[in-house]
C-alpha positions in Angstrom: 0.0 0.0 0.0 0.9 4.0 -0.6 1.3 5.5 2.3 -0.1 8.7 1.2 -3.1 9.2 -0.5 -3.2 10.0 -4.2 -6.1 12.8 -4.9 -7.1 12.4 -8.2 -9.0 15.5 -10.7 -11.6 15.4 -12.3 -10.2 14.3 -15.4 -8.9 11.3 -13.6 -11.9 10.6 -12.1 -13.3 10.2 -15.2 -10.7 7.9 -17.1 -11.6 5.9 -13.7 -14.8 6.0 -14.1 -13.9 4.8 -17.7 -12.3 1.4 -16.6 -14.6 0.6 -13.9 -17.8 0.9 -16.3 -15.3 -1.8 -18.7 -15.5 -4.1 -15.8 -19.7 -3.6 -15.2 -19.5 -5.2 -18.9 -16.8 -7.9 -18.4 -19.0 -9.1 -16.0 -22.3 -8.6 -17.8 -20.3 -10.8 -20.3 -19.9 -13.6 -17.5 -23.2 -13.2 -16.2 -24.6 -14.3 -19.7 -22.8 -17.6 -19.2 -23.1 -18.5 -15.5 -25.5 -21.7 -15.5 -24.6 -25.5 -14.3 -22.5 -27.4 -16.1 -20.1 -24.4 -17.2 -16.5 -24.2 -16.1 -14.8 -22.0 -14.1 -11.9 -21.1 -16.5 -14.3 -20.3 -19.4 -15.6 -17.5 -17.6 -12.2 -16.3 -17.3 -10.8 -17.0 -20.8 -14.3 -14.9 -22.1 -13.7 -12.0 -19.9 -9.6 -11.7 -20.9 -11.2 -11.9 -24.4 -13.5 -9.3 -23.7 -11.3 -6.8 -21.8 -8.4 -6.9 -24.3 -11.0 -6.5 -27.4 -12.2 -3.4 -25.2 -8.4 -1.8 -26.1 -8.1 -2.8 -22.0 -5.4 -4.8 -20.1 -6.9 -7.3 -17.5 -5.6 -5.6 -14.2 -5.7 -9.1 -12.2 -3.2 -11.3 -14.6 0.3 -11.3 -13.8 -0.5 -8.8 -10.3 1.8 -10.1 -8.0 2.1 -13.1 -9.7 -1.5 -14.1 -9.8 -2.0 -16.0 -13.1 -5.7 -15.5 -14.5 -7.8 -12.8 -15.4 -11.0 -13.0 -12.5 -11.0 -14.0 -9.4 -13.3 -16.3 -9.0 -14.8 -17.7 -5.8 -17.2 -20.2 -5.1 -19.3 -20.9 -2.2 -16.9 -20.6 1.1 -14.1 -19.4 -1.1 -14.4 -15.9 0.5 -11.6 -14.4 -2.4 -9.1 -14.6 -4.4 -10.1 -17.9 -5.8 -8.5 -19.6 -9.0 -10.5 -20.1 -12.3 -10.3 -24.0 -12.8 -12.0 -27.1 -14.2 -14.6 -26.7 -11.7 -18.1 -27.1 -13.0 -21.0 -24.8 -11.3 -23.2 -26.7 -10.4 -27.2 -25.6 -9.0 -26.9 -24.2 -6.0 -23.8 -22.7 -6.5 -22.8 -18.7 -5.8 -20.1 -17.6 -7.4 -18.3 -14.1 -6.3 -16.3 -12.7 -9.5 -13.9 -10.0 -8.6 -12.8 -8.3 -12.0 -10.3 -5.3 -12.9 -9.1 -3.8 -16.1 -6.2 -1.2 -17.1 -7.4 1.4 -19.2 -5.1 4.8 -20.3 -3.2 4.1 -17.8 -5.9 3.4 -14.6 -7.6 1.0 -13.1 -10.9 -0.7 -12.5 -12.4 -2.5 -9.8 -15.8 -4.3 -8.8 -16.5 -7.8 -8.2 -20.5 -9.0 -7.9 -21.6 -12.5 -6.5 -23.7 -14.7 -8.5 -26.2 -17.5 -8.4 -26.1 -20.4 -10.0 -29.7 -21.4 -10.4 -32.0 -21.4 -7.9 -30.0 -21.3 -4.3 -31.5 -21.8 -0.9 -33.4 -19.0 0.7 -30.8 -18.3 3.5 -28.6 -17.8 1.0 -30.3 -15.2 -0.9 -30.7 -13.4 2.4 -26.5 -13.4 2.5 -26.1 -11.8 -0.6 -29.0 -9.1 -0.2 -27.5 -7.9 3.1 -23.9 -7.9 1.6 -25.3 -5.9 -0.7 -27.2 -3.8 0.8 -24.3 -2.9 3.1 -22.3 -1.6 0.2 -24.8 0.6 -0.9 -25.1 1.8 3.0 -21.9 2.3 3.2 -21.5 4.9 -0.1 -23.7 7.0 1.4 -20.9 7.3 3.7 -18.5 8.5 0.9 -18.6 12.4 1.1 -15.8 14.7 2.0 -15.6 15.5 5.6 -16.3 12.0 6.9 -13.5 9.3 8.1 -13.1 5.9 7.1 -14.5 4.3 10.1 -17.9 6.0 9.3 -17.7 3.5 6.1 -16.2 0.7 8.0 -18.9 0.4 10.8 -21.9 0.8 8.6 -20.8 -2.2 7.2 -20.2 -3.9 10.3 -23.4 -2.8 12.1 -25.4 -3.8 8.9 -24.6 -7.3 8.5 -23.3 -8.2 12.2 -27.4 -7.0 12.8 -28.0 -10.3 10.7 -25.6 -12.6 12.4 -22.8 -12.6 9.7 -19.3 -13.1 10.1 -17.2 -10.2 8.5 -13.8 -10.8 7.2 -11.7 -8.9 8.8 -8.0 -9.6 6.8 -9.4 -8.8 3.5 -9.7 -4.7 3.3 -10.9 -2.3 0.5 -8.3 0.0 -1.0 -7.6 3.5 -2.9 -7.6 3.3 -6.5 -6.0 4.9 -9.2 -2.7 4.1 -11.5 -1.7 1.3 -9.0 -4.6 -1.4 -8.8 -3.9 -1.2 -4.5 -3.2 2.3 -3.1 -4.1 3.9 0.1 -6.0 4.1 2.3 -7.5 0.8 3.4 -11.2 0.4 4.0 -11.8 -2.3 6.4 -15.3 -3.4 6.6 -15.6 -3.4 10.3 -14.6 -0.2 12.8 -15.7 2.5 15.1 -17.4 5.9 13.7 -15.6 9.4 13.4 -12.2 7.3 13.0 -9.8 6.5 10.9 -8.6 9.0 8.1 -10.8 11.8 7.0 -12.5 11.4 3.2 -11.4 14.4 0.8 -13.1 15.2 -2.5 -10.9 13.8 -5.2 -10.4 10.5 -3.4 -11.3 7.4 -5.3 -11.6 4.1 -3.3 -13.1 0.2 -3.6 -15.2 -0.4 -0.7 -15.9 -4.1 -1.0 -17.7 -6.2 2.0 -16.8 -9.7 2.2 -19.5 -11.2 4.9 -19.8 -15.0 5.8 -22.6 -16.6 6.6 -20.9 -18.6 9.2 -18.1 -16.7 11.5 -15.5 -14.5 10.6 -12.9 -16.7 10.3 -11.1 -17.3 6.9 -7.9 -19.8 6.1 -5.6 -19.8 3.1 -5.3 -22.5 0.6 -2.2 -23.8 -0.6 -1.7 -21.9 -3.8 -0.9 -18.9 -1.3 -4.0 -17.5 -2.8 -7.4 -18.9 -1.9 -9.3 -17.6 1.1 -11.7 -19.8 2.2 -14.2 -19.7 5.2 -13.0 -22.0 8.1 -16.1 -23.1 8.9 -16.8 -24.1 5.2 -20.1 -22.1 5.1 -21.0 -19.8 1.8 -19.0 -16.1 2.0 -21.1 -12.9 -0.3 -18.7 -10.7 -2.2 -19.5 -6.9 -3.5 -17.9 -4.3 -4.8 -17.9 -1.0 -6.4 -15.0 2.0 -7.2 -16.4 5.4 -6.2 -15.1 8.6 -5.8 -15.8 10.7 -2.9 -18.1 13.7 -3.5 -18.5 16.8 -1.9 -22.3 16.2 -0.8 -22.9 12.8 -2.2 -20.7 9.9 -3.2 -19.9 9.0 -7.2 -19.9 5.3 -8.2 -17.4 4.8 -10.8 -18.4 1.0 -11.1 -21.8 0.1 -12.3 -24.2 -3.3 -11.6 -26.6 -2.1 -14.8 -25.3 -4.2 -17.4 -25.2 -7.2 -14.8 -28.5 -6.9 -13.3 -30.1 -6.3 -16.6 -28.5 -9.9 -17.5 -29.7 -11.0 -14.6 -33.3 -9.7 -15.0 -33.6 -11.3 -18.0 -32.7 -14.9 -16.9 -34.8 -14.2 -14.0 -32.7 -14.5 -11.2 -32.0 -11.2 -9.9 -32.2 -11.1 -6.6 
């Protein structure tokens, strides 16, 4: 991470806004796909296709060394999981994390999926998670601190009896993919670094169905729940505002995928 915090104009808010509207349709693209019986690494190989068609780089391949294009993570794989041979199957939710490079700065969202029709409890997971993304935007305008996102987060889902990840953080975004400051999804009010107009940052709650806890799978890059129940994943790029907050990212082109095969949720 930065140490300092990169404020960005408005010009480079909008080159932002640009690349995180590229990954709204990468995953659109996905969405399109995501049924039983599909792979894991076709999804992948269709959105590399799709971003570098777009004139855009996949942010995700090569980062540190990670080798595909999405993250993709089913079920109790909290993040960070590894496109594979594994076939969704009904049932299934599926969080895909996606970012793209374009001139020069980057993307970020990730939206979690179903795979047919998924138990009712489960639905209820991924409409809180949600939900407390979109609570805590409204937290995303200058003059307020970090911790005002962080516990509205917290309080929203911990009121349902979720587990929130606490070693997984959102980030500042800009021309590095990671920059500062972090945005943890738990904390306490009026702390933390104060928000300034011109900062752009991913808020992205990662909430477990079971407890908090998370472990790490041998290809250093998996997380996983410990207690092996189903982990939601959102999350959108926005740029603070001066009396409201500016999503960057967008869930239209998904959602209206998802509308049409009827399992929006």
């Amino acid at each position: 991470m930065a140490k300092s915090v990169i404020l960005k104009n408005a010009q480079e808010i909008e080159l932002i806004r640009k690349s995180s509207l590229l990954v709204g349709k990468t995953l659109a693209e996905v969405a399109k796909l995501i049924e039983p019986g599909v792979t894991t690494a076709k999804l992948d190989k269709v959105a590399e296709e799709f971003i570098r068609d777009n004139g855009a780089i996949p942010a995700f391949k090569g980062y540190n060394g990670f080798p595909f294009s999405l993250c993709i993570s089913p079920n109790d794989v909290v993040v960070h999981g590894f496109p594979s041979n594994y076939t969704l199957n009904e049932g299934d939710i599926l969080s895909v994390d996606c970012g793209t490079i374009l001139n020069g700065f980057y993307g970020d969202s990730a939206y979690t999926f179903t795979v047919g029709e998924i138990a009712d409890e489960t639905k209820q997971l991924l409409k809180t998670t949600k939900e407390s993304l979109y609570k805590a935007i409204e937290q995303c305008v200058e003059g307020k601190r970090v911790g005002d996102i962080s516990n509205t987060v917290e309080q929203h889902c911990e009121a349902k009896g979720y587990g929130i990840v606490r070693e997984l953080v959102g980030h500042g975004v800009g021309k590095q993919l990671h920059e500062s400051p972090e945005i943890p999804n738990y904390g306490k009010r009026g702390t933390g670094m104060k928000l300034q107009y011109g900062m752009v940052i991913a808020i992205e709650p990662m909430i477990n169905m079971g407890k908090r806890n998370v472990k790490q799978d041998n290809d250093g890059w998996t997380i996983r729940t410990q207690d092996g129940k189903p982990s939601a994943h959102f999350e959108h790029t926005v740029a603070i505002g001066k009396t409201t907050a500016d999503i960057l990212s967008s869930f239209a082109p998904i959602e209206e995928v998802l509308e049409k095969q009827k399992v929006l949720i």
